[in-house]
N, C-alpha and C positions, 0 to 999 in steps of 0.2 A: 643445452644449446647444441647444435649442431656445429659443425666447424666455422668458425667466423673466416673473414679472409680479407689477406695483404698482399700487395708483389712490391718490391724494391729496387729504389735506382739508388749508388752508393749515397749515402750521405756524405759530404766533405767532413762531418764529425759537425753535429750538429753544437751548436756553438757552449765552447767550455765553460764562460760567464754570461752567456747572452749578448745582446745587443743594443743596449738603451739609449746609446746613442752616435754621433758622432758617424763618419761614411759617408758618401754619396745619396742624397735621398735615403741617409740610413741605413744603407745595408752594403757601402762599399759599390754601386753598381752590378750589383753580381747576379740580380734575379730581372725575369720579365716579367711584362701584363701578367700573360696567362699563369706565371708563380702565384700571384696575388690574386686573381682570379680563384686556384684554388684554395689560398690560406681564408678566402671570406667564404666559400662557399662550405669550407668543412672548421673553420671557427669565428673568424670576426664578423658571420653571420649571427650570431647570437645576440650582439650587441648593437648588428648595425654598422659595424664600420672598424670599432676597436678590437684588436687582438686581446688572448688572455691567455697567459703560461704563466709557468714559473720562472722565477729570474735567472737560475740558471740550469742546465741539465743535470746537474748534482743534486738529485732527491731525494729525500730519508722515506725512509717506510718502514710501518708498524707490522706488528705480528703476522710478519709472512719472512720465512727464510730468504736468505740475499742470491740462495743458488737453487732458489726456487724454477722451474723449468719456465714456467711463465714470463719470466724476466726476459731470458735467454733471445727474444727477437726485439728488444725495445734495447737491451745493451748492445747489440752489435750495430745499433743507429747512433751509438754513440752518449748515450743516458746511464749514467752512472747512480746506483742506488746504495746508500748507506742508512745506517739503524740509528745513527746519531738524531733524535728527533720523531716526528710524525707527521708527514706532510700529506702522504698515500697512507692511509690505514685499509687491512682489512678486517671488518666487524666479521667474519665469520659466516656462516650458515644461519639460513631464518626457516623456516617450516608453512611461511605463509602460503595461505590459498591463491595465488597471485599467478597473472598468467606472464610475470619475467622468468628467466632464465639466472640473471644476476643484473646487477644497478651499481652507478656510482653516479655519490651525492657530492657535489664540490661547493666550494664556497671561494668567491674570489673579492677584489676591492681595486679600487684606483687610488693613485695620490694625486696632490697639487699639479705633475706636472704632466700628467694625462696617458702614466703608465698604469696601466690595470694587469693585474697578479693574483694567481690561486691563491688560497689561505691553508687550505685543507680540500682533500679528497675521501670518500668513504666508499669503502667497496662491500656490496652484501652479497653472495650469491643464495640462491632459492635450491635449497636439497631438496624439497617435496617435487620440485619437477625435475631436478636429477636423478631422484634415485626410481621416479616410476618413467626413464628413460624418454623424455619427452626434451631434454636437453643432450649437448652434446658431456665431453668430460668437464668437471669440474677447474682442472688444468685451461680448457683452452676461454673457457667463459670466464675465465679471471686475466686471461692475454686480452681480451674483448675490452674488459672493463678498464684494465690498464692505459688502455691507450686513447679510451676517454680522459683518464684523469691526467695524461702527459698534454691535449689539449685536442683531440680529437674531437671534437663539439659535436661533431654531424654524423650520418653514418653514410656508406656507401652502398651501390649498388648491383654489384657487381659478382660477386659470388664469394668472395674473401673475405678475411677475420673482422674485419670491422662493418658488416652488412647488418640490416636492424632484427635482422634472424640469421639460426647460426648454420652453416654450411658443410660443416664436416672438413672448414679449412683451417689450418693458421699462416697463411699467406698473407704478406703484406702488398699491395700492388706499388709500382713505383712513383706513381704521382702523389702517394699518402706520404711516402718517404721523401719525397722532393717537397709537399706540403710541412711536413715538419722541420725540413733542414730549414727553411723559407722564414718560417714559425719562430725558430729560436737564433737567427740571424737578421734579422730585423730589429730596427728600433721600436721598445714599448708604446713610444707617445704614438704611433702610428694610425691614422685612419682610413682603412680600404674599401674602395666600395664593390661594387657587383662586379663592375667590366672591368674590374683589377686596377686603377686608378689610386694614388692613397695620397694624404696630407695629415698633415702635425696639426694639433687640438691641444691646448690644455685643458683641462677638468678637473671639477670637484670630489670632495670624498665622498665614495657612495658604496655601499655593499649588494652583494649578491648572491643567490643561490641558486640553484641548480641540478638535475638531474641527468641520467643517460642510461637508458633500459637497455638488456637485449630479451628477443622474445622468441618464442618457440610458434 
């Protein structure tokens, strides 16, 4: 991968337990349209309408060190990772003929009252196009994948770390980072639409999966 890329506007500390309920229209009044404009356009597009995170920014992660550098721009948004668990795994290196960079395979679910939640995230990256230099480092295409599996669904356009090809960034832009604070300060049962609009839905139990490339 080439460098992916972000820019950032601070986050007020993207929320410690989340937000499932309770606030103004959920969220205290604190956000506008165009906030929810971009949390559907870069997640609760997926669904249509519903958001999907984790409950709260306290996430465990598998076989990847906790002072990994990769970390280093998703903690300073406020996402705290611990080993207690497997929420974020990463599988490792694959050798396939495959024209990604690295992928992450997520699984999410709803309950009865129409909050939908990750299960699991799986991150792979592809060594046979890193190591014949067709990606950027290892390092930055695992910040890539990471922040699909914090709830990045969509990718950007723009030249920074989260583009659907890598850039030779690790920039966050600040709308991604005002789209996350948005993300984990919101209530779960939430349904937004295009033109940033949102209402409350309950729903049934239902599973899902998932993927998010990046490509060279």
């Amino acid at each position: 991968m080439k460098k992916l890329l972000i820019s950032l506007l601070i986050l007020s500390g993207i929320g410690c337990q989340g937000n499932t309920q309770g606030g103004i229209d959920g969220d205290g009044g604190l956000y506008t349209k165009e906030d929810y404009q971009l949390v559907y356009k870069y997640n609760a597009f997926k669904l249509d309408g519903p958001i999907i995170r984790w409950p709260t920014s306290w996430i465990s992660l598998s076989n990847l060190p906790l002072d990994h550098k990769a970390l280093d721009i998703w903690k300073e948004l406020g996402f705290v990772f611990t080993q207690v668990g497997s929420e974020i795994v990463y599988d490792g290196e694959s050798q396939e003929d495959a024209p990604y960079c690295g992928r992450a395979n997520w699984r999410w679910k709803s309950d009865t009252n129409g909050n939908y939640w990750f299960k699991s995230c799986n991150i792979i990256i592809n060594a046979r196009k890193h190591t014949t230099y067709q990606c950027d480092s290892v390092e930055n295409t695992l910040r890539h994948e990471i922040g699909h599996c914090l709830g990045i669904l969509g990718h950007t356009s723009d030249g920074t770390l989260m583009d659907p090809t890598s850039n030779n960034s690790d920039e966050l832009p600040n709308y991604i980072k005002r789209m996350l604070e948005v993300l984990y300060n919101t209530r779960t049962d939430v349904r937004i639409e295009e033109d940033g609009s949102k209402s409350y839905k309950i729903n049934k139990n239902e599973e899902y999966s998932g993927n998010n490339y990046i490509n060279d």
